[in-house]
DOVO-140857 format. One record per atom (N, C-alpha, C): x, y, z; residue in one letter. Coordinates in steps of 0.02 Angstrom, whole numbers, padded with zeros to 5 digits, always signed. Example, Ala and Ser with C-alpha at 12.3 -4.5 7.8 and 13.67 -1.06 7.14 Angstrom:
2
+00660-00284+00390A/+00615-00225+00390A/+00660-00165+00390A/+00642-00112+00354S/+00684-00053+00357S/+00645+00002+00394S/
END
This chain:
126
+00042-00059+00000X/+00000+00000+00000X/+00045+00062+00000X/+00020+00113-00030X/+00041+00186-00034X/+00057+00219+00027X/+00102+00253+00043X/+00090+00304+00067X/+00104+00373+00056X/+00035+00413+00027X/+00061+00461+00010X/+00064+00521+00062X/+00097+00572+00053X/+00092+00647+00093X/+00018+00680+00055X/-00008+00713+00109X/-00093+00751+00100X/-00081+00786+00027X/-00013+00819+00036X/+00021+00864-00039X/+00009+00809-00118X/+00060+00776-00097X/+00040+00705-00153X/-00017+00683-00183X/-00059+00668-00131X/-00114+00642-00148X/-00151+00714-00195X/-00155+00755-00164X/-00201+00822-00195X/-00186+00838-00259X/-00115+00834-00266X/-00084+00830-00335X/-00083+00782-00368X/-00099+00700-00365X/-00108+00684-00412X/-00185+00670-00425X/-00238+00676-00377X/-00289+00698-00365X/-00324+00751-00429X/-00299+00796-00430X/-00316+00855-00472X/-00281+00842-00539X/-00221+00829-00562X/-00212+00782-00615X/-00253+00729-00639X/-00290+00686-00595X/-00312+00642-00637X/-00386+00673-00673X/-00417+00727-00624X/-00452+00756-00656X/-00459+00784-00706X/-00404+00832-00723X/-00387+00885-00792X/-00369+00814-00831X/-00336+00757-00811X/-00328+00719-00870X/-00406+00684-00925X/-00447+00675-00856X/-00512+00657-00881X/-00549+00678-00902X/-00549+00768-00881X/-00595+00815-00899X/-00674+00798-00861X/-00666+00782-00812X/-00713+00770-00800X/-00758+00833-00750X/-00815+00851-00786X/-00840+00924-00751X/-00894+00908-00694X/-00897+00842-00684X/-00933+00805-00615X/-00907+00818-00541X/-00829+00816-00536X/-00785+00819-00476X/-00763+00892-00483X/-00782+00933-00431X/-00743+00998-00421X/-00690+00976-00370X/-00631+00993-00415X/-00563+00989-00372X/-00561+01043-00285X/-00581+01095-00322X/-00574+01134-00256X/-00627+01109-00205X/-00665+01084-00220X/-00706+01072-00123X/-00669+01009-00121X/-00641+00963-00150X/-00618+00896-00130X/-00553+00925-00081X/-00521+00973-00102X/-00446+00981-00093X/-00465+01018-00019X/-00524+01078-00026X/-00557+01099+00057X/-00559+01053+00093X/-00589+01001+00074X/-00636+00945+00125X/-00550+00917+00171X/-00524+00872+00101X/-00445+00873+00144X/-00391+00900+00177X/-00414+00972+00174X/-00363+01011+00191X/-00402+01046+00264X/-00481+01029+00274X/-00500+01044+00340X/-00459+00984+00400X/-00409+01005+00427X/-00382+00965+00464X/-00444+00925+00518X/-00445+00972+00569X/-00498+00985+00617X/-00580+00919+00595X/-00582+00930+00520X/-00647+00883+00510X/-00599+00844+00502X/-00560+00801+00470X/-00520+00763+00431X/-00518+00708+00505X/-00475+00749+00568X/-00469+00736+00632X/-00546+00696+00669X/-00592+00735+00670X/-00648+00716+00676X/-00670+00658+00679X/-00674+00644+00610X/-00720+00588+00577X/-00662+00541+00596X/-00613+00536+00578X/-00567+00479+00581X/-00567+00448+00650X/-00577+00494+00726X/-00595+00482+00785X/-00664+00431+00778X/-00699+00463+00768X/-00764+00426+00770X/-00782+00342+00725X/-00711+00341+00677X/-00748+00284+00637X/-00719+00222+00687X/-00745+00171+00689X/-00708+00114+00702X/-00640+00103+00678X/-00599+00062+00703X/-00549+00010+00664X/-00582+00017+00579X/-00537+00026+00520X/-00550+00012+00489X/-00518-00055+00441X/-00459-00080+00494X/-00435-00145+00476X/-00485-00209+00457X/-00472-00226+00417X/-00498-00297+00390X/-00560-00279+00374X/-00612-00205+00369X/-00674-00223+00365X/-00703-00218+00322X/-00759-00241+00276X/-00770-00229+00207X/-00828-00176+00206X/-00818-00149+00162X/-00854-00068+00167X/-00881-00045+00104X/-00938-00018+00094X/-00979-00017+00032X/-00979+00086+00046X/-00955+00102-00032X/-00963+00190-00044X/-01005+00176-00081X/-01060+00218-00045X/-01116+00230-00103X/-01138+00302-00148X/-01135+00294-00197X/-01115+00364-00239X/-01050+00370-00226X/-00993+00336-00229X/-00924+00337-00218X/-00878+00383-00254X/-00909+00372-00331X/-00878+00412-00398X/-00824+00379-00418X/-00748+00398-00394X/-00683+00333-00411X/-00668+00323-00344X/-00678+00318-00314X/-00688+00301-00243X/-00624+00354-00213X/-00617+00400-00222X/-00584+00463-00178X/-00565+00457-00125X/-00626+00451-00062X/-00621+00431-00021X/-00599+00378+00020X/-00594+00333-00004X/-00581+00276+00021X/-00489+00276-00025X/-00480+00294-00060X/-00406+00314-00080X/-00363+00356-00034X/-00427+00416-00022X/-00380+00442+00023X/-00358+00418+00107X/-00390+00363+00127X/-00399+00345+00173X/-00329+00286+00190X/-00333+00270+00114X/-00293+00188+00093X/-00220+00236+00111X/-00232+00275+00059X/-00160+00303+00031X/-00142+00360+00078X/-00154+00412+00115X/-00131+00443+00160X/-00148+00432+00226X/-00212+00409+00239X/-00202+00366+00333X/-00187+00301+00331X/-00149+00269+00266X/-00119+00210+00272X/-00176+00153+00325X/-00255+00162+00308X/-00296+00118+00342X/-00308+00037+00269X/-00296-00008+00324X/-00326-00053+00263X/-00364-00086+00281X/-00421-00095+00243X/-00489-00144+00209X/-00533-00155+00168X/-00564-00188+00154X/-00585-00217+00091X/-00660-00170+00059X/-00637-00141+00004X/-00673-00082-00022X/-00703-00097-00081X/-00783-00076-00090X/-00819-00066-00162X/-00854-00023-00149X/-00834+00019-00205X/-00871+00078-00220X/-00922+00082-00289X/-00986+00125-00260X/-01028+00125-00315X/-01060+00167-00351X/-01077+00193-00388X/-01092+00245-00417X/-01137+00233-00492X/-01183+00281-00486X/-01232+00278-00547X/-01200+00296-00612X/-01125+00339-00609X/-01104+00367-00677X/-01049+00300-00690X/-01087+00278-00746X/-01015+00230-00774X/-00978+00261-00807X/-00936+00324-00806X/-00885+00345-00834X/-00837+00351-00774X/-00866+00382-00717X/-00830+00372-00651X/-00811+00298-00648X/-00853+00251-00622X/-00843+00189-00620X/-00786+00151-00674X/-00793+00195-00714X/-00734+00160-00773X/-00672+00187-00774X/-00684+00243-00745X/-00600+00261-00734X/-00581+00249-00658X/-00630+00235-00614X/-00594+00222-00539X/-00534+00177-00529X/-00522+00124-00581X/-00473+00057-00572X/-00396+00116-00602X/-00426+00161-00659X/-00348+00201-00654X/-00338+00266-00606X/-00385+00281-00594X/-00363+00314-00508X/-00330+00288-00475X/-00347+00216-00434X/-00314+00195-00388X/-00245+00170-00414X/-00248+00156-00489X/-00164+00143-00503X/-00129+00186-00492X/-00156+00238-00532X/-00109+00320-00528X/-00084+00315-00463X/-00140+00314-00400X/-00106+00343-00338X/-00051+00279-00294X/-00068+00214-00349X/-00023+00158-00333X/-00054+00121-00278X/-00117+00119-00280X/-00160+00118-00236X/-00214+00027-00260X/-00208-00031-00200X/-00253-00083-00228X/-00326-00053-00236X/-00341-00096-00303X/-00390-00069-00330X/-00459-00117-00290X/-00512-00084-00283X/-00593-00076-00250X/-00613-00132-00304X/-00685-00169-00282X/-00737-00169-00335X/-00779-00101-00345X/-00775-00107-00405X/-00834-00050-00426X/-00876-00089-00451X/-00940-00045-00446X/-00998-00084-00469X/-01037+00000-00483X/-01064-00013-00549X/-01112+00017-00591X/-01178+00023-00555X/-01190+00070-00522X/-01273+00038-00500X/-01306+00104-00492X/-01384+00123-00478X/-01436+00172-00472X/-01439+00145-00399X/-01432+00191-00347X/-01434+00159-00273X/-01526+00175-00253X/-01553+00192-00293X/-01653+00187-00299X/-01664+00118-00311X/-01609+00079-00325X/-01630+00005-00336X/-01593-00043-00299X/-01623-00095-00279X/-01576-00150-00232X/-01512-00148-00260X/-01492-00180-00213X/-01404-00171-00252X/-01405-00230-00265X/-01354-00253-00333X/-01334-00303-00358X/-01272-00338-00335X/-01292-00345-00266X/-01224-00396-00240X/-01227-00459-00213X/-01162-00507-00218X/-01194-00566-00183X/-01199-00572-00123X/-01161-00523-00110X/-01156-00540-00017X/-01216-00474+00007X/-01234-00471+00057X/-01291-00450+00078X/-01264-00385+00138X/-01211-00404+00155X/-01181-00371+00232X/-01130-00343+00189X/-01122-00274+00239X/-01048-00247+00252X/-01038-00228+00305X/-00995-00222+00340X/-00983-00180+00411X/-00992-00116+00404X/-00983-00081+00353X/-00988-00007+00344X/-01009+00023+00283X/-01061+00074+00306X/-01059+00114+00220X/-01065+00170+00236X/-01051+00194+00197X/-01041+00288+00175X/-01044+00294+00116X/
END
């Protein structure tokens, strides 16, 4: 697993965007959200262990979050992320390369509809 510096990540973060063109992800509130220490601090208090646990993003996009989690709080467990835009979903597997990062299941889905998985449980979603 990666470990990147908050700097790192933001930069190649915002690169992969301008590479995609993608006008869905605004770079600047992603780069706020990480750069609010204080929330960043927060939430990370409050979540459980996130060792070993398998964890479902819903509306994930390329799973961002859970990258940034992998790759700069160096947390590991077992990740699928989901999202209604299959253009996100299709580039999430080269996000997580770029950031050198093991890659998630993604799954294509409308979360207005059951989800299409086999397993039924996760320990966590966001």
């Amino acid at each position: 697993m990666a470990c990147l510096s908050i700097e790192e990540f933001k930069k190649t973060h915002i690169e992969f965007l301008r590479r995609n063109k993608d006008p869905s992800n605004n770079p600047k509130w992603f780069n706020k959200i990480l750069t609010e220490r204080t929330r960043d601090l927060w939430f990370l208090s409050v979540l459980p262990s996130l060792d070993g646990l398998d964890i479902i993003d819903l509306c994930g996009a390329y799973g961002m979050f859970g990258a940034y989690l992998q790759g700069v709080k160096e947390l590991s467990f077992k990740y699928t992320c989901l999202d209604i835009d299959i253009h996100r979903i299709n580039r999430g597997p080269e996000y997580f390369k770029t950031l050198g990062l093991r890659e998630p299941q993604f799954i294509w889905h409308d979360i207005n509809h059951p989800l299409p998985l086999i397993t039924d449980s996760f320990d966590m979603v966001w």
